[in-house]
PyMOL Python script that loads the backbone (N, CA, C, O; Angstrom):
from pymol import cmd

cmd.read_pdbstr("""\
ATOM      1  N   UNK A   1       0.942  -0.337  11.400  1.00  0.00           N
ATOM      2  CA  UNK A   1       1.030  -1.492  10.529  1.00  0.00           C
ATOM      3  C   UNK A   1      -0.365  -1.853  10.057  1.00  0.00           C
ATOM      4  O   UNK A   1      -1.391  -1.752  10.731  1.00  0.00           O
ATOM      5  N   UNK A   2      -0.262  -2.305   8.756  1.00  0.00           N
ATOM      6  CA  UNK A   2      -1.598  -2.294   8.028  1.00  0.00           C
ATOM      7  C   UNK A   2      -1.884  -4.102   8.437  1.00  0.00           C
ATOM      8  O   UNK A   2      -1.193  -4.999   8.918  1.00  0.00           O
ATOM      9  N   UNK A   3      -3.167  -3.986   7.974  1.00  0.00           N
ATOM     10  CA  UNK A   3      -3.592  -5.626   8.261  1.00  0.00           C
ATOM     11  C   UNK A   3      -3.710  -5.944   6.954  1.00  0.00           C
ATOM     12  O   UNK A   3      -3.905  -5.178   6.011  1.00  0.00           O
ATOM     13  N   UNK A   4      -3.595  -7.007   6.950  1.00  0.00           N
ATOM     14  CA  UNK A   4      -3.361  -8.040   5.431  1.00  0.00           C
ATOM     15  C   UNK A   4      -4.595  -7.595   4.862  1.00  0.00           C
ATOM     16  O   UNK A   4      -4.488  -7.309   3.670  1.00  0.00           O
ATOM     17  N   UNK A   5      -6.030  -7.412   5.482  1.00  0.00           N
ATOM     18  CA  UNK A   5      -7.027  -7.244   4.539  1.00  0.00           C
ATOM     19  C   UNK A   5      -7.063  -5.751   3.971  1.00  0.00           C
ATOM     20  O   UNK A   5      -7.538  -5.447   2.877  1.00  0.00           O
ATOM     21  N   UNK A   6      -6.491  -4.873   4.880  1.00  0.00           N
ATOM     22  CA  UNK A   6      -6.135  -3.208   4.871  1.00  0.00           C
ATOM     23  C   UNK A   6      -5.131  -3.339   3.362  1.00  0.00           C
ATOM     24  O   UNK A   6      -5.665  -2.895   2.345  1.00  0.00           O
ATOM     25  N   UNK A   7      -4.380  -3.656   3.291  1.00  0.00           N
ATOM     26  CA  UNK A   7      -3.570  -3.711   2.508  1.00  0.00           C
ATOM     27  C   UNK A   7      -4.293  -4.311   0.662  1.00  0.00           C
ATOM     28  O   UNK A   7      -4.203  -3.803  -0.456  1.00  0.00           O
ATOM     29  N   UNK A   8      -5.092  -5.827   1.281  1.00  0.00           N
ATOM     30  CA  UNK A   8      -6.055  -5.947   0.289  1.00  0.00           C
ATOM     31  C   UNK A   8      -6.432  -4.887  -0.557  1.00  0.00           C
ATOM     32  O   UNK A   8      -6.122  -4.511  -1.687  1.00  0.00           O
ATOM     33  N   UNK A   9      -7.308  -4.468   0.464  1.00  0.00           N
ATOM     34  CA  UNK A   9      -8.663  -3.291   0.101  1.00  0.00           C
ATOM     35  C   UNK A   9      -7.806  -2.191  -0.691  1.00  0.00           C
ATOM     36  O   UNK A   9      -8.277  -1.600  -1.663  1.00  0.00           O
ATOM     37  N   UNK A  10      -6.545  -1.969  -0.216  1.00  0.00           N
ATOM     38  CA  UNK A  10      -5.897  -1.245  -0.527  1.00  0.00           C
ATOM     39  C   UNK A  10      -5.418  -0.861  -2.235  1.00  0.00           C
ATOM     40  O   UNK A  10      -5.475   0.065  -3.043  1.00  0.00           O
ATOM     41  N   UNK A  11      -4.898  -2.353  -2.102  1.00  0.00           N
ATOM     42  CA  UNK A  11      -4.600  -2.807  -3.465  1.00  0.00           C
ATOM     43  C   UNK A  11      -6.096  -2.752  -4.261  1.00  0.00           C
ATOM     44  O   UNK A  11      -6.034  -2.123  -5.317  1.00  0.00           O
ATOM     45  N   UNK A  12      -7.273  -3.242  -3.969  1.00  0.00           N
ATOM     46  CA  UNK A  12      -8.218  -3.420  -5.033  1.00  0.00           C
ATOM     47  C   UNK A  12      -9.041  -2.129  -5.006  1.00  0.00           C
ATOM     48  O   UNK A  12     -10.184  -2.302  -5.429  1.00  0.00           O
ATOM     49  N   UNK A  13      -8.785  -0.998  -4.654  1.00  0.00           N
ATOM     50  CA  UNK A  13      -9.168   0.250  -4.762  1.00  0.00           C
ATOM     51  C   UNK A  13      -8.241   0.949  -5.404  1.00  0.00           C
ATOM     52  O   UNK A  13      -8.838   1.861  -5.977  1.00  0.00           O
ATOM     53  N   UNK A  14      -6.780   1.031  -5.679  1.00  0.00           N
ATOM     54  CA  UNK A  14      -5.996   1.423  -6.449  1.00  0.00           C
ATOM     55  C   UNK A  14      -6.467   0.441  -7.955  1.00  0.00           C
ATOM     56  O   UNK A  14      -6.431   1.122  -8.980  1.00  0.00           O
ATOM     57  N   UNK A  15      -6.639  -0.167  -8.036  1.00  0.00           N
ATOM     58  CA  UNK A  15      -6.884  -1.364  -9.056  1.00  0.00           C
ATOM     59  C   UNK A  15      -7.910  -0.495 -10.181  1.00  0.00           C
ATOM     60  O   UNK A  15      -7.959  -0.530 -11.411  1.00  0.00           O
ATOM     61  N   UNK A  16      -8.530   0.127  -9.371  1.00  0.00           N
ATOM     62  CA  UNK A  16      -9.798   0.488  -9.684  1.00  0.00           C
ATOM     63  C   UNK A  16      -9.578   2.480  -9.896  1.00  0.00           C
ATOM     64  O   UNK A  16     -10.454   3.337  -9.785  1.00  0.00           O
ATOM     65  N   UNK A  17      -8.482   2.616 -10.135  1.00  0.00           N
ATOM     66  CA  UNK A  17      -7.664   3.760 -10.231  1.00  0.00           C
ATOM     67  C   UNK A  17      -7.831   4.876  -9.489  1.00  0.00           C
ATOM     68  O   UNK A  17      -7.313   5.974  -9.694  1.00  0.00           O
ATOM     69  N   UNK A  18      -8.729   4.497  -8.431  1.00  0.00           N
ATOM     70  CA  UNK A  18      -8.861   5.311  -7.214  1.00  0.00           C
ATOM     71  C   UNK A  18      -7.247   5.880  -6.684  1.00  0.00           C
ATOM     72  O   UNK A  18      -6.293   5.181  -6.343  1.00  0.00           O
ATOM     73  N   UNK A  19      -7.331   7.308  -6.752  1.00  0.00           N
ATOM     74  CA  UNK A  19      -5.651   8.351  -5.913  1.00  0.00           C
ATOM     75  C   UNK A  19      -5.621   8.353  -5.086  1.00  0.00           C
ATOM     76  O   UNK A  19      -6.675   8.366  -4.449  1.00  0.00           O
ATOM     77  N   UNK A  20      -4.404   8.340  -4.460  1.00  0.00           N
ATOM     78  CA  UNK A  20      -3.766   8.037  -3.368  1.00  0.00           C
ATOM     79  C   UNK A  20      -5.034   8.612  -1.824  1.00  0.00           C
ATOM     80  O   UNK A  20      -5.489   7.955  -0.887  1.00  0.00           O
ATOM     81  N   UNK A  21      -5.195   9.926  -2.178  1.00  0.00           N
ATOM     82  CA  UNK A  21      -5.997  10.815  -1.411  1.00  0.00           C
ATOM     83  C   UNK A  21      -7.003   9.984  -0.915  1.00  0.00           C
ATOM     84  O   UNK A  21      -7.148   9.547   0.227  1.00  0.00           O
ATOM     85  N   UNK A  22      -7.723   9.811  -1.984  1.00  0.00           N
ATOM     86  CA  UNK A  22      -9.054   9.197  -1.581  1.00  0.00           C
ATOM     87  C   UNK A  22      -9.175   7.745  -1.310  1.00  0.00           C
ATOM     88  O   UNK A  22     -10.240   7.173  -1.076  1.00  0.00           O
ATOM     89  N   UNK A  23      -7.754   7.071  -1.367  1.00  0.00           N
ATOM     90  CA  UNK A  23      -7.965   5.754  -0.618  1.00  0.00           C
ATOM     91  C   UNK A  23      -8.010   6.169   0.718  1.00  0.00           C
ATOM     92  O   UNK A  23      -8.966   5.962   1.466  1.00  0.00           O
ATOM     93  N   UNK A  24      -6.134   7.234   1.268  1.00  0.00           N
ATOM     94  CA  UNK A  24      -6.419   7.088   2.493  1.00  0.00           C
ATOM     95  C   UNK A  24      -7.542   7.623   3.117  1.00  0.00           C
ATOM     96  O   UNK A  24      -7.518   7.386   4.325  1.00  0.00           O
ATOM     97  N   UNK A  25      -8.753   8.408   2.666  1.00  0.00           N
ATOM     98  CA  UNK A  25      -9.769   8.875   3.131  1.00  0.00           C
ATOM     99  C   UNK A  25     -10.697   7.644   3.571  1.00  0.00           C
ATOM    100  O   UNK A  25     -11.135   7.394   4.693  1.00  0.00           O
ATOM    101  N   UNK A  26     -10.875   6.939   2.356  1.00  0.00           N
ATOM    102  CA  UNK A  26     -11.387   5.753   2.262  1.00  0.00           C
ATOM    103  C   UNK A  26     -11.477   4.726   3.234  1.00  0.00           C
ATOM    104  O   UNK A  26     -12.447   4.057   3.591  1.00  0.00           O
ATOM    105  N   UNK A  27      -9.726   4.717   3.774  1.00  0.00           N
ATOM    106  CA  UNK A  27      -8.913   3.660   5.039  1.00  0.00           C
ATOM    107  C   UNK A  27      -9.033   4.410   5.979  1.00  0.00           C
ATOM    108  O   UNK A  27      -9.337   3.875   7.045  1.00  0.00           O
ATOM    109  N   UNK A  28      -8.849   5.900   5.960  1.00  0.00           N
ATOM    110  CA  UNK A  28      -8.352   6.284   7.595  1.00  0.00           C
ATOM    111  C   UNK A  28      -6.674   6.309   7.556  1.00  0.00           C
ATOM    112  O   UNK A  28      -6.097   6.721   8.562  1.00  0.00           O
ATOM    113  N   UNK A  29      -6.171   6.027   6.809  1.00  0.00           N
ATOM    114  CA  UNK A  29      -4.708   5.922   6.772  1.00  0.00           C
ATOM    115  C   UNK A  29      -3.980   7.221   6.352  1.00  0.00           C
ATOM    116  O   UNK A  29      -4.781   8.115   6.078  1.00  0.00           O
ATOM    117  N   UNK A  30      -2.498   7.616   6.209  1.00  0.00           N
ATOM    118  CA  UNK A  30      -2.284   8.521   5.376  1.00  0.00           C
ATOM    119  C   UNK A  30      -1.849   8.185   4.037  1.00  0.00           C
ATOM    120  O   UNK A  30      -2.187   7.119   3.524  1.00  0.00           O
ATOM    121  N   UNK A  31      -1.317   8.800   3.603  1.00  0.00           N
ATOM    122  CA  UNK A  31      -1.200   9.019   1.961  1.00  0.00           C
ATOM    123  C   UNK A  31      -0.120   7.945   1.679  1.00  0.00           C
ATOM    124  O   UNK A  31      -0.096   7.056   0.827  1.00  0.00           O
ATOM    125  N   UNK A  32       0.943   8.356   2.833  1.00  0.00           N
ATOM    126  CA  UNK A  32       2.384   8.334   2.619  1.00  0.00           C
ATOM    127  C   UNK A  32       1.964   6.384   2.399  1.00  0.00           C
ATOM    128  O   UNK A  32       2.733   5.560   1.904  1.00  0.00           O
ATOM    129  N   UNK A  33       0.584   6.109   2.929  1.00  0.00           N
ATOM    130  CA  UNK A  33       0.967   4.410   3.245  1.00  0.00           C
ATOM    131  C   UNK A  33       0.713   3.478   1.795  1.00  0.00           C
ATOM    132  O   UNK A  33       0.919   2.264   1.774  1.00  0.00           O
ATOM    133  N   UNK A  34       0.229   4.267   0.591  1.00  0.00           N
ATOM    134  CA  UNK A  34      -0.103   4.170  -0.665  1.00  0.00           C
ATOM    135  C   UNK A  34       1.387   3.519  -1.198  1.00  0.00           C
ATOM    136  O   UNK A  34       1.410   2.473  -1.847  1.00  0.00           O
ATOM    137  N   UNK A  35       2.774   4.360  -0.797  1.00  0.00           N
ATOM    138  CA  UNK A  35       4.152   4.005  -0.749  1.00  0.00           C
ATOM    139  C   UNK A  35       4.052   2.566  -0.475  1.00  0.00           C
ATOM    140  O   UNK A  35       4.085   1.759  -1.404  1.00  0.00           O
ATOM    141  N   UNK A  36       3.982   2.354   0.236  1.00  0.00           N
ATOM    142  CA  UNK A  36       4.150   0.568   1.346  1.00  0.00           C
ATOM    143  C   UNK A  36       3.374   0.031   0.381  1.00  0.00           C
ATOM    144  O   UNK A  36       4.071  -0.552  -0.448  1.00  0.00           O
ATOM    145  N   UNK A  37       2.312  -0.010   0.166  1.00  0.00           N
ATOM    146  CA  UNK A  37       1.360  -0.624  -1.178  1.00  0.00           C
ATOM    147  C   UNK A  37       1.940  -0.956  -2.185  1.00  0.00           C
ATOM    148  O   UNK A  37       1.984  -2.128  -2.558  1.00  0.00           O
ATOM    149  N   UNK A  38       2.698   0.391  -3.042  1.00  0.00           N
ATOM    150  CA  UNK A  38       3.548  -0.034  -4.325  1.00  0.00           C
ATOM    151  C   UNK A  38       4.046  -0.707  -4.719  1.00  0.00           C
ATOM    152  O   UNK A  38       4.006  -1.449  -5.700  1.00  0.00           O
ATOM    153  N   UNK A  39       4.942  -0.388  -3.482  1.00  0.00           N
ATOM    154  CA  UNK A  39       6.158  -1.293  -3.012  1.00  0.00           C
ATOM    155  C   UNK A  39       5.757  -3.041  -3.094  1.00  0.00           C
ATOM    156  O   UNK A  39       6.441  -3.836  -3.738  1.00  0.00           O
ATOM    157  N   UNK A  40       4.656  -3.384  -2.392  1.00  0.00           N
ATOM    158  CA  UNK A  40       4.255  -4.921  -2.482  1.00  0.00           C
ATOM    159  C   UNK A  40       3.785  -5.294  -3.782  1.00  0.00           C
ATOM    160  O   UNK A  40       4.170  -6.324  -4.335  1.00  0.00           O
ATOM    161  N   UNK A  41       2.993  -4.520  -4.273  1.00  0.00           N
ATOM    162  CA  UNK A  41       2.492  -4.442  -5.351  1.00  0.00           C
ATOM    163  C   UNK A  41       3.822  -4.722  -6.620  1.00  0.00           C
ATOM    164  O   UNK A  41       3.774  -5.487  -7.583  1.00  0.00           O
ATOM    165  N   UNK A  42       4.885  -3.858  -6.218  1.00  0.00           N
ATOM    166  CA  UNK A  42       6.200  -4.107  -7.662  1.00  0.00           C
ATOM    167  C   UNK A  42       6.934  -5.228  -7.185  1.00  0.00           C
ATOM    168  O   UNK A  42       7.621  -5.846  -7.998  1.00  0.00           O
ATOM    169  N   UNK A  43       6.874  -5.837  -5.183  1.00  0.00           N
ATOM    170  CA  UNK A  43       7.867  -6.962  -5.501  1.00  0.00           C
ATOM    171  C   UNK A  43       7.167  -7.955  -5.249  1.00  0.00           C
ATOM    172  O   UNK A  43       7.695  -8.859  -4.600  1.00  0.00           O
ATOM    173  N   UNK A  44       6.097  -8.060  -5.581  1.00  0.00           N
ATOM    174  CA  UNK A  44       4.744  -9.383  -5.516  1.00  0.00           C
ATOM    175  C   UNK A  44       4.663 -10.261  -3.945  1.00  0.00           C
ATOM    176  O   UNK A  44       4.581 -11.447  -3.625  1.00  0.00           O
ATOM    177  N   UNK A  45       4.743  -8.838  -3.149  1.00  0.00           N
ATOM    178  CA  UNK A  45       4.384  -9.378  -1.748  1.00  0.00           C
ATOM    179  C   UNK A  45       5.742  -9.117  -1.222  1.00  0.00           C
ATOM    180  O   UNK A  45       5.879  -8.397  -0.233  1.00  0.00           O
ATOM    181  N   UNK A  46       6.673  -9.614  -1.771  1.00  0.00           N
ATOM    182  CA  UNK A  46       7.896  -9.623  -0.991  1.00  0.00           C
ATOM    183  C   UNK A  46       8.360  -8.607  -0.141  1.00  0.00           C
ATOM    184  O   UNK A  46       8.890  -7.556  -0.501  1.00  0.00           O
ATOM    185  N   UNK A  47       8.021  -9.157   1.562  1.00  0.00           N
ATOM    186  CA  UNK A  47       7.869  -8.011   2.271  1.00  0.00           C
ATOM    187  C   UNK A  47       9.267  -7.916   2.579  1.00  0.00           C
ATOM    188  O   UNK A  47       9.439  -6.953   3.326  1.00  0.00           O
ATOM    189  N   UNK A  48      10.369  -8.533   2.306  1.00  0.00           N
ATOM    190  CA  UNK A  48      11.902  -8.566   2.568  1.00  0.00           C
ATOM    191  C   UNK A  48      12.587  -7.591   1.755  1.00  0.00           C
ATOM    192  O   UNK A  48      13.360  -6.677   2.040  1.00  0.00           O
ATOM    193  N   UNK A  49      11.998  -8.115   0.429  1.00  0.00           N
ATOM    194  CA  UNK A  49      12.665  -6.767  -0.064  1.00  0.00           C
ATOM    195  C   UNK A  49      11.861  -5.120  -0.269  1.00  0.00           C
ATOM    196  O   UNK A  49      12.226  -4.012  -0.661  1.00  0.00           O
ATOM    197  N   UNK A  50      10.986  -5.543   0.086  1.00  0.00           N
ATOM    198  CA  UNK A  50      10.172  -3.647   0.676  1.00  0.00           C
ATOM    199  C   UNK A  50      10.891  -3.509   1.826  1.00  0.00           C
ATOM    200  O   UNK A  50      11.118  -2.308   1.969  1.00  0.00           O
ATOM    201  N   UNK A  51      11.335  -4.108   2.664  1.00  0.00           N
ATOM    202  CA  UNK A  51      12.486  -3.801   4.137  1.00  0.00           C
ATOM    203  C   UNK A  51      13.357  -2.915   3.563  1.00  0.00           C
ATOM    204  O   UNK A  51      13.172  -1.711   3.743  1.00  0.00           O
ATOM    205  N   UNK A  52      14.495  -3.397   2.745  1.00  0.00           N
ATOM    206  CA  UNK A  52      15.297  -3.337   2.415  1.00  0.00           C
ATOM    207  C   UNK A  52      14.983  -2.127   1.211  1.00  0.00           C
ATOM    208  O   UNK A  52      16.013  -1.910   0.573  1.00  0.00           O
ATOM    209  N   UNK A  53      14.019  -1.437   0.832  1.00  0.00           N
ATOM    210  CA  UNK A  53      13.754  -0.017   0.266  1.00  0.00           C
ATOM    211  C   UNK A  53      13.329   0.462   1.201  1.00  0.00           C
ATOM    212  O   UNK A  53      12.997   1.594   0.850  1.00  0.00           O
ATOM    213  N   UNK A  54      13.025   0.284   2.610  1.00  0.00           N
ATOM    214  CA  UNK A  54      12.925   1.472   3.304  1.00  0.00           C
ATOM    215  C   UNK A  54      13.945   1.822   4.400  1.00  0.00           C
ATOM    216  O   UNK A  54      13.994   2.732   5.227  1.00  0.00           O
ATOM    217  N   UNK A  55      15.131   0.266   3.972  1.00  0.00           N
ATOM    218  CA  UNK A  55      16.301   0.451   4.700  1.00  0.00           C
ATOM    219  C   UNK A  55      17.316   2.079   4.115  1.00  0.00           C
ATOM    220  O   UNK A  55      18.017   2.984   4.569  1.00  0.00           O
ATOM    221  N   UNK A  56      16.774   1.595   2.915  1.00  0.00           N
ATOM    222  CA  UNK A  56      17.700   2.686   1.825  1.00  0.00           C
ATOM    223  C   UNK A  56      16.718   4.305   2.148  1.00  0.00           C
ATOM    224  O   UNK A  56      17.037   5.346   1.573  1.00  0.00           O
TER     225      UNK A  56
END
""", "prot")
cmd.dss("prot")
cmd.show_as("cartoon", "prot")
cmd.util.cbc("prot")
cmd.orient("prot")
């Protein structure tokens, strides 16, 4: 689980059109966690319904 500022950094390095690759290089994370990002990123935080896309 990412930390709220992980997730930040996350977001304002994609912002900055940095790829997937070289964030998680960046974090230490993997790729796959760029997914979880999107995801907050398309439902403006809403971590209920990112649940519920990784329920599916």
């Amino acid at each position: 689980m990412l930390a709220p500022q992980e997730v930040q950094r996350m977001l304002s390095l994609s912002a900055l059109s940095w790829r997937a690759k070289r964030v998680s290089r960046e974090l230490g994370c993997s790729r796959n966690t760029e997914w979880l990002a999107e995801r907050l990123r398309r439902h403006t935080g809403n971590a209920d319904v990112v649940r519920q896309d990784l329920a599916r």
